[in-house]
C-alpha positions in Angstrom: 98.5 118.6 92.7 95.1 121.0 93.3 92.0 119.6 91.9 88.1 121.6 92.4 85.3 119.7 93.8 82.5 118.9 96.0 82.6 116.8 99.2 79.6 114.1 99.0 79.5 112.2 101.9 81.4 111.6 105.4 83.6 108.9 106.2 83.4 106.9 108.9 85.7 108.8 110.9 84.0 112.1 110.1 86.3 113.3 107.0 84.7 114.9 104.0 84.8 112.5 100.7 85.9 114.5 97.3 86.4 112.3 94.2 89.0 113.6 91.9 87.6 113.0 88.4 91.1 113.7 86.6 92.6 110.8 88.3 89.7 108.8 89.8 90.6 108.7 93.5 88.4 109.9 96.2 90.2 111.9 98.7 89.6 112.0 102.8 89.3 116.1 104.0 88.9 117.2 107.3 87.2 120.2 108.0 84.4 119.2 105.3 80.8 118.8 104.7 78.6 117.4 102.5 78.4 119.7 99.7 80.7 122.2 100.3 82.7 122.8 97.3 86.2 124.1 96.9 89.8 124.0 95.8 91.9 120.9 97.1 95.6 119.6 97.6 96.8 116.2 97.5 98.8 115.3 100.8 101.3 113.2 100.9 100.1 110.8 102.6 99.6 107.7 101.1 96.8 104.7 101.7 97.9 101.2 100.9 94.7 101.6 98.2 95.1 103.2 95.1 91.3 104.3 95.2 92.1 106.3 98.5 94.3 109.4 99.5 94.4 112.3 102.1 93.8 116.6 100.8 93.4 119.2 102.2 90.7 122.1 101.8 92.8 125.2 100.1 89.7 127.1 99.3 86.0 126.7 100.5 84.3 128.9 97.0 80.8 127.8 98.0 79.9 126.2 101.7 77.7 124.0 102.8 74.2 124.8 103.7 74.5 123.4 106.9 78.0 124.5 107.7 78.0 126.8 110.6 80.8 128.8 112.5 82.0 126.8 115.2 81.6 127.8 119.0 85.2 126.7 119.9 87.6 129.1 119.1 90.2 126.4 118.7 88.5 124.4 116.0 89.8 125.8 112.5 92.1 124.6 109.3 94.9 125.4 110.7 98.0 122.8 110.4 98.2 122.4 114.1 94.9 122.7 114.9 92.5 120.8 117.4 91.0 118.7 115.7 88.6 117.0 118.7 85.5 117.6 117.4 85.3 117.6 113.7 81.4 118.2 113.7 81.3 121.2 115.1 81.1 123.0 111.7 77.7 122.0 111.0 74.0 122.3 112.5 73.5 120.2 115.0 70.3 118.3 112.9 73.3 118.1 110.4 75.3 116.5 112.8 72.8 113.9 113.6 71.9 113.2 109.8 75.3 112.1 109.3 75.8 110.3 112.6 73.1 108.2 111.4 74.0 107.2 108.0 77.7 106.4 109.2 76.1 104.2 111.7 74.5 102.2 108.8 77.9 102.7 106.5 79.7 99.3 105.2 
């Protein structure tokens, strides 16, 4: 299933959160950022939580404003990617901006 949306926040663990609004669930993305918007896909990959599930980006239609290209060469959507340094994809002021709020997260 593809769904459109934007990603609002970070999890704890540095995935992008995109709520589905055709089926209610909020979906964990890596390789997101606040407010980037795009096309998604539903993994299959389910949470013991019926709020909660895994996609992937498909489609980035409008990035971030603080999304940057990363420095590593290695970092990238790819299915076997590195996926080490997640934050790498946005400003470093970014960076710190989230690192903050996560720290004060639930």
């Amino acid at each position: 299933m593809k769904f459109k949306g934007t990603i609002t926040h970070l999890s704890q663990k540095g995935l992008g959160v995109v709520k589905n609004d055709q089926n209610n669930i909020s979906y964990f993305v890596y390789g997101t950022w606040p407010d980037d918007i795009g096309e998604f896909e539903v993994l299959n990959k389910p949470l013991n939580n019926k709020k909660f599930a895994y996609a992937k980006l498909i489609t980035l239609t409008d990035p971030s404003a603080q999304r940057e290209t990363p420095a590593c060469s290695y970092a990238t959507l790819e299915e076997n990617a590195c996926t080490g340094c997640p934050w790498m994809i946005a400003d470093y002021t970014s960076q710190l901006d989230q690192k903050e709020i996560a720290l004060f997260m639930p």
